[in-house]
C-alpha positions in Angstrom: -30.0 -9.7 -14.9 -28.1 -8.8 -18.4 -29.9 -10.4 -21.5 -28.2 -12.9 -23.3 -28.6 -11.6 -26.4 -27.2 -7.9 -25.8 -23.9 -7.6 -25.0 -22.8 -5.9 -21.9 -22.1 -2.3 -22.8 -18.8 -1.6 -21.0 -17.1 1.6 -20.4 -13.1 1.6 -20.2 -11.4 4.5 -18.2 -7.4 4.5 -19.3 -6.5 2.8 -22.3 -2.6 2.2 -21.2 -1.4 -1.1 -21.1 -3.6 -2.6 -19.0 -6.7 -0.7 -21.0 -5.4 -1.8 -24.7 -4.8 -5.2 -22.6 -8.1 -5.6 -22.2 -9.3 -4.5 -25.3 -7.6 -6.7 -27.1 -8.6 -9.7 -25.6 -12.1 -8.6 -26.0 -11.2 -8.4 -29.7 -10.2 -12.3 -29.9 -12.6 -13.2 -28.3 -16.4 -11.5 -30.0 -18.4 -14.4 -28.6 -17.8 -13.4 -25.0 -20.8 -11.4 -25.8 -19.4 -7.8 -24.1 -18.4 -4.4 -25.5 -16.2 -1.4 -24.7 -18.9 1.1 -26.0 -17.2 4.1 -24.8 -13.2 4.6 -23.9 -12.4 7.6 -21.6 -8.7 8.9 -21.9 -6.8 12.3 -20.6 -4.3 13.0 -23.3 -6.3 13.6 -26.1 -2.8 14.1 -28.5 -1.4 10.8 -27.4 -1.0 8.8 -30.6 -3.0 5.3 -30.0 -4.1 2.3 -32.1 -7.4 3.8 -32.3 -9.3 6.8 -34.3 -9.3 9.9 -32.3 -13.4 9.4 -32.6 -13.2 6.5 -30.1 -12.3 7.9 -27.4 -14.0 10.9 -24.8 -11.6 12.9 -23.3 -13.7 13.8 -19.7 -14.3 10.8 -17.6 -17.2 11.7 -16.2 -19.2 11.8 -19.4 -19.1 8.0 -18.4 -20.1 8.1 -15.6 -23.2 10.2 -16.6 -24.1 7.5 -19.4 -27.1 5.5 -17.9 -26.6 3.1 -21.1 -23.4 1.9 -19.9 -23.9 -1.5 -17.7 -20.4 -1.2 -16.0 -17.4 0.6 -15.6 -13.4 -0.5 -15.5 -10.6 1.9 -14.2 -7.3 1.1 -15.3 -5.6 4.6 -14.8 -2.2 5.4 -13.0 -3.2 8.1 -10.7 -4.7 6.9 -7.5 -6.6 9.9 -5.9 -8.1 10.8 -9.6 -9.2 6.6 -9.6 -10.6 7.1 -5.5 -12.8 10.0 -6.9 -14.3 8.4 -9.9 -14.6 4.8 -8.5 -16.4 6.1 -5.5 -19.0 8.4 -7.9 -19.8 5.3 -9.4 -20.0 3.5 -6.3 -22.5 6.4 -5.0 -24.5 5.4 -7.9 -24.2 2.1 -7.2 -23.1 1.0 -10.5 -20.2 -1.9 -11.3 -17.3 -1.4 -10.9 -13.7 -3.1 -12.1 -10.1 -1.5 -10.9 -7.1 -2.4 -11.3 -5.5 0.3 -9.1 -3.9 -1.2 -6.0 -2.5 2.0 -4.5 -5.8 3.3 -4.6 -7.5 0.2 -2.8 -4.9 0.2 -0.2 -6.0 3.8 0.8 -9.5 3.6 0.4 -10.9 0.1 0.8 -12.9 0.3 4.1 -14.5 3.8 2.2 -15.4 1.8 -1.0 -16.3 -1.3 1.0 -18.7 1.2 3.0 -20.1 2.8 -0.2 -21.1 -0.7 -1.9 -23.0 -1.5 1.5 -24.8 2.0 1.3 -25.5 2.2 -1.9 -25.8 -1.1 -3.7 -22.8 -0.9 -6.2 -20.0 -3.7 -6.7 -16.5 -3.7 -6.9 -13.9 -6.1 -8.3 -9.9 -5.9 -8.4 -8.8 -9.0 -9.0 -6.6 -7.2 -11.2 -4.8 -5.1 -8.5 -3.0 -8.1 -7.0 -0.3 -10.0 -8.8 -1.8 -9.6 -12.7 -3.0 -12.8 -13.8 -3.1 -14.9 -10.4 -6.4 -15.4 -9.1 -5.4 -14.7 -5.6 -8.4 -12.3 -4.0 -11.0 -14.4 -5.5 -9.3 -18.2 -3.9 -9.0 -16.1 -0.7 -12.5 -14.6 -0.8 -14.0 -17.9 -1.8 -12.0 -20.7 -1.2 -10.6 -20.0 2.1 -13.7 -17.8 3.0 -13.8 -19.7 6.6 -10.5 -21.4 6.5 -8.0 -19.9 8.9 -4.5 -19.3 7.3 -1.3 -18.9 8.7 0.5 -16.8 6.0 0.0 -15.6 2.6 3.5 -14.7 1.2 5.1 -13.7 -2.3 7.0 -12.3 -4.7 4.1 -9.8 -5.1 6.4 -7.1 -8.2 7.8 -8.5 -11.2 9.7 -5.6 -11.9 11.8 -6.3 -8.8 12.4 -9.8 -9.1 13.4 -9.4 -12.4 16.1 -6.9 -10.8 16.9 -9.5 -8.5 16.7 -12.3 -11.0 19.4 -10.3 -13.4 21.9 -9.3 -10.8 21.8 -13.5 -9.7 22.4 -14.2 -13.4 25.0 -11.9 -14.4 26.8 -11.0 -11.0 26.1 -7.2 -11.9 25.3 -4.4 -9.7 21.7 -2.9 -8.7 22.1 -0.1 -11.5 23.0 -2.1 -14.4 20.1 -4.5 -13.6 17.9 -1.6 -12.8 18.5 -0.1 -16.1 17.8 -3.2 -18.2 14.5 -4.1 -16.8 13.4 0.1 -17.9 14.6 -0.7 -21.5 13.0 -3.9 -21.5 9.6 -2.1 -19.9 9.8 -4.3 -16.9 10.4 -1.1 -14.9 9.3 2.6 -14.6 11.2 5.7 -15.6 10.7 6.1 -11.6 11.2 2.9 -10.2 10.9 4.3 -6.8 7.2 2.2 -6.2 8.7 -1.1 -7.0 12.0 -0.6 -5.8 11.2 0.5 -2.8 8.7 -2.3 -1.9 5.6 0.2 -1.9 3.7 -1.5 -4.9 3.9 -5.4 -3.0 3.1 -3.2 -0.1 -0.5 -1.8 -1.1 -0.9 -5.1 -2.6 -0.5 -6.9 1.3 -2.6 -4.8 2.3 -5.2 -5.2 -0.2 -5.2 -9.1 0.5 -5.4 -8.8 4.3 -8.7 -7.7 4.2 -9.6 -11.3 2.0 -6.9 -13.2 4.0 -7.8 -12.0 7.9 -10.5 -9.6 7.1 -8.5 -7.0 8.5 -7.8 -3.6 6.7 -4.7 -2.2 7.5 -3.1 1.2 6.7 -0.5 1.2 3.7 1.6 3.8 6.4 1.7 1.2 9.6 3.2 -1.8 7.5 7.0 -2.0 7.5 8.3 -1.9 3.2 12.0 -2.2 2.6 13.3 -1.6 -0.8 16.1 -3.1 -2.5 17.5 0.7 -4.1 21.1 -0.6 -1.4 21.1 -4.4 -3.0 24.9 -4.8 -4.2 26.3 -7.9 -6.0 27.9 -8.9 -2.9 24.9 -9.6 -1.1 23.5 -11.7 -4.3 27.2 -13.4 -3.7 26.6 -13.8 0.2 23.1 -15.5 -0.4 24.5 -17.9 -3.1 27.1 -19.0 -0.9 24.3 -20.3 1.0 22.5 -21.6 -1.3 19.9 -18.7 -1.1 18.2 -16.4 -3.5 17.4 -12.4 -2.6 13.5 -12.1 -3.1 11.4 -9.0 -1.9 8.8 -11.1 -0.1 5.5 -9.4 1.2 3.8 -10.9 3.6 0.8 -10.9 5.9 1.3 -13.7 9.0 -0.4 -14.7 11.9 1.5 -14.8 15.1 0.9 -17.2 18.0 -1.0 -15.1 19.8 -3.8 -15.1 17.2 -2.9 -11.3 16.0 -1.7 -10.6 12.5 1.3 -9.1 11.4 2.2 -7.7 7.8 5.9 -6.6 6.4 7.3 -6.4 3.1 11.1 -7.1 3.0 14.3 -8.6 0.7 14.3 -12.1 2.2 16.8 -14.9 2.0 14.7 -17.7 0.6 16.2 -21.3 0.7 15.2 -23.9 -2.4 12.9 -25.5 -0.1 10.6 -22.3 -0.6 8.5 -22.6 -3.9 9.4 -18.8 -4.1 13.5 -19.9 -4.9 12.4 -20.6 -8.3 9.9 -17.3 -9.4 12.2 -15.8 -11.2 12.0 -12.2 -13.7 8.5 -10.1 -14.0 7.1 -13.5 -12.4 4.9 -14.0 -9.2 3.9 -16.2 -7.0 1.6 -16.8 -4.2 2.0 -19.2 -1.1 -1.0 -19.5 1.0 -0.6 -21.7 4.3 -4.1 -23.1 5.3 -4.8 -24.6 9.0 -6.3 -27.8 7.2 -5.8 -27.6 3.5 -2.2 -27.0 4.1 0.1 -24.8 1.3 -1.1 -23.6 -1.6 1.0 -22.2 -4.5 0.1 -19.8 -7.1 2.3 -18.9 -9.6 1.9 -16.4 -13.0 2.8 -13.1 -15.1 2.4 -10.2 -12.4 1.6 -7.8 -14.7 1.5 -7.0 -18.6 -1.2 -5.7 -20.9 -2.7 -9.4 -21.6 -2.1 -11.0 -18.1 -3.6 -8.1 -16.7 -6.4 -7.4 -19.1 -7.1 -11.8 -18.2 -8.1 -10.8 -15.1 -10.0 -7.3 -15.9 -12.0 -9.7 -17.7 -12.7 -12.3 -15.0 -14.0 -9.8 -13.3 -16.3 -8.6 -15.7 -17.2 -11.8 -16.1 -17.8 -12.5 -12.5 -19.7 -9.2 -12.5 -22.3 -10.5 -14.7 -22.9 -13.5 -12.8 -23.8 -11.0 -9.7 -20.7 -12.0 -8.1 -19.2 -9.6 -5.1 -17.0 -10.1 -2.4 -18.0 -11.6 0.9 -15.6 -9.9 3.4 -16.4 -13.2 5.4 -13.4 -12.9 8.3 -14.3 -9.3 8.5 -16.8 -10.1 11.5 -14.7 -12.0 13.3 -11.5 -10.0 12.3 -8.2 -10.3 14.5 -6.3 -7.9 16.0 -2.7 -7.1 14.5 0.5 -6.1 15.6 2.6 -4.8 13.2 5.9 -3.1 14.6 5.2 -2.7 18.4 6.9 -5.2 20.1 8.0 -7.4 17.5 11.4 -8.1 16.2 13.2 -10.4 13.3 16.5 -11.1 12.4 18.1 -9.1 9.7 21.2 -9.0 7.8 22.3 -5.6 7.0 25.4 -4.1 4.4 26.9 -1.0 3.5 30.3 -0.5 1.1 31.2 1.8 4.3 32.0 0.0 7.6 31.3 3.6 9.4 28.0 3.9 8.2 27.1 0.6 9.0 28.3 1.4 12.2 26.2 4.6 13.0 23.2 2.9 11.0 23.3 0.4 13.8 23.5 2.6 16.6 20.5 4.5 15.0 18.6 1.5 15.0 19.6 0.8 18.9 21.2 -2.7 18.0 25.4 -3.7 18.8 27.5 -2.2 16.2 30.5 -4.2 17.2 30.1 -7.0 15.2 30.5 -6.4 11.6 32.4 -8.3 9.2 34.5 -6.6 6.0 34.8 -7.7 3.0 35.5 -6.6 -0.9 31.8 -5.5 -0.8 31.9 -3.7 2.6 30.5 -4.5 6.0 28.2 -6.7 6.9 26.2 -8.0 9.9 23.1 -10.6 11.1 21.3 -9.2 13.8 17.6 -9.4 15.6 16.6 -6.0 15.0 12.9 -4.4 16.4 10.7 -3.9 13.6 9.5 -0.9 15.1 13.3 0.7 14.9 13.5 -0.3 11.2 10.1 1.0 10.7 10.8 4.4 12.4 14.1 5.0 10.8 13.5 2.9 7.5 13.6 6.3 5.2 17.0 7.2 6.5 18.0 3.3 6.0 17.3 3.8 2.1 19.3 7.5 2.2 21.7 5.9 3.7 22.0 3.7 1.0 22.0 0.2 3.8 20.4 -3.0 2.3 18.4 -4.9 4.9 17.5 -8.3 4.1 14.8 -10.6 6.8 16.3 -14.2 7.7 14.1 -15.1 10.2 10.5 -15.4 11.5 9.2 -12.6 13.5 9.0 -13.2 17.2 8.4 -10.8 20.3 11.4 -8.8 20.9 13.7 -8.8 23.9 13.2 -5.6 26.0 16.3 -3.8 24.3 19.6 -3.1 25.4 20.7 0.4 27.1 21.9 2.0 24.1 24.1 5.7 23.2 22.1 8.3 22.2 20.7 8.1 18.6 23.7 8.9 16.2 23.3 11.2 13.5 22.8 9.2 10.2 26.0 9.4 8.1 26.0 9.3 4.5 28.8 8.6 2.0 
């Protein structure tokens, strides 16, 4: 147990925005009773807001400091985060990451390597910023069987979304504003293309179901194809676009996960989570829906929940993986299918998208924006073919629950995929 009176020597790999985040809520707060006694960085001519004699420039120096009481990694590469989380692991220290691509890869290994070797590790951080989603699922609903947990799950999409439904622009326009606003990447291709909500799915399924899924198996659509007529075809419902991830159980008991644009009515709490915002809804057998709403990212929301877990870490908390005995099977593609709406500006690529995906490609409607259709698709055809889907330039939007699918009709051989 950590004395009271010394502070809990920390040591802080990455000092980006999540990093400085941190820091500087450490900084406000100096009766918390911790300190960041040692800041590892790569770039050692990277201006920052502290002296040059702060800072080591070769992680592992930390993680061959026995006077350090725990370690946080808040860097952006995943496999260079795997490596040094797990060395810490295999010396059973404590640990705190923020790295969700990382965890979705690797989080039966790092489970297995805390069991082995004594270590802890926390990432509340990894999961929607400031929300305390892993730890209410971990804790709260520890024995609870849920039904869903679904959300807006990347801010830098929804705000995307959120602009194009505010201004009637197009994808690019919106696209660009969130970058010069810092909402998005100078590659947006991780949030845009649904793989960031994606690894964070996957990270809650173990929590949620104790199941842990492969990043590769779960079906992610991006919204790179979103045009202002589709943010026009949803309003004329009465519908927002929203990239919802979620993980759901099926009648059968199994568990299914997919990360798609949805059309989500004003009677979903998610209608109204709007720019970098997310939010959370968890259906519970007995205590019914839940809603969680906060900033999904950001150096201070972020850097609230770094701390949490530091703060957890001192109190000996860890994670009790308690569905993971009992854990369900899943079904995630095979066999399942969900209605889709799906547009292209080109009623001939629609046409030999469809027949790719071995669904009727007679029934399109035109309009000013293109071609449009609503259609049960199989998942397992938009997961197979769902890289030629974004080439292709075709924006597929989910409208309906996921049910078995129909055995499918006799279809022409697979087109060639047609771009223009």
């Amino acid at each position: 147990m950590d004395s009271d009176k010394q502070p809990l020597r920390i040591g802080l790999i990455g000092f980006g925005c999540v990093g400085q985040g941190f820091y500087d809520i450490l900084q406000q707060q100096p009766g918390l009773g911790l300190a960041v006694t040692r800041i590892a960085v790569k770039n050692p001519d990277k201006p920052r807001t502290l002296p040059t004699e702060r800072f080591s420039f070769h992680a592992d120096e930390l993680l061959a400091d026995p006077e350090l009481d725990l370690l946080i990694e808040v860097i952006d590469d995943p496999a260079e985060a795997f490596r040094l989380v797990a060395a810490a692991l295999r010396q059973g220290r404590r640990v705190v990451t923020a790295n969700k691509a990382m965890l979705a890869r690797h989080l039966p290994e790092l489970v297995a390597l805390q069991q082995e070797f004594g270590g802890t590790l926390l990432y509340e951080a990894a999961v929607c910023g400031s929300i305390p989603v892993i730890r209410t699922l971990d804790g709260y609903f520890s024995h609870e069987p849920l039904r869903a947990v679904s959300g807006i799950f990347n801010g830098s999409s929804n705000y995307v979304l959120t602009r194009m439904s505010e201004e009637g622009s197009d994808y690019g326009p919106a696209l660009a504003e969130a970058q010069a606003r810092g909402f998005a990447e100078t590659d947006p291709s991780l949030d845009m293309g649904a793989f960031d909500p994606r690894s964070k799915a996957v990270i809650l399924a173990a929590h949620a179901y104790g199941v842990f899924l492969n990043p590769d198996d779960v079906l992610n659509l991006g919204i790179e194809g979103v045009s202002a007529a589709d943010i026009a075809y949803a309003a004329a419902q009465n519908q927002k676009i929203k990239v919802v991830a979620g993980l759901y159980r099926l009648p059968d008991g199994r568990v299914t996960a997919l990360v798609t644009p949805q059309f989500v009515g004003s009677d979903s709490p998610l209608y109204a989570v709007e720019h970098e915002f997310n939010g959370v809804v968890l259906e519970a057998e007995f205590a019914g829906t839940q809603f969680l709403r906060g900033r999904g990212a950001g150096g201070h929301p972020t850097g609230s929940a770094v701390l949490a877990d530091v703060l957890a870490l001192r109190r000996s908390f860890r994670y009790g993986y308690a569905k993971r005995a009992a854990a369900p099977a899943t079904q995630l593609t095979a066999g399942l299918a969900a209605t889709f709406y799906l547009r292209h500006p080109d009623e001939t690529t629609l046409q030999t998208v469809l027949q790719l995906l071995e669904v009727p490609a007679d029934a399109l409607t035109t309009d000013a924006g293109g071609a449009h259709t609503t259609i049960p698709v199989p998942l397992e055809q938009l997961h197979r073919h769902r890289d030629a889907l974004r080439t292709a330039g075709v924006f597929v939007a989910w409208l309906g629950e996921v049910r078995l699918a129909q055995p499918p009709p006799l279809a022409p051989a697979a087109a060639r995929l047609v771009t223009t």
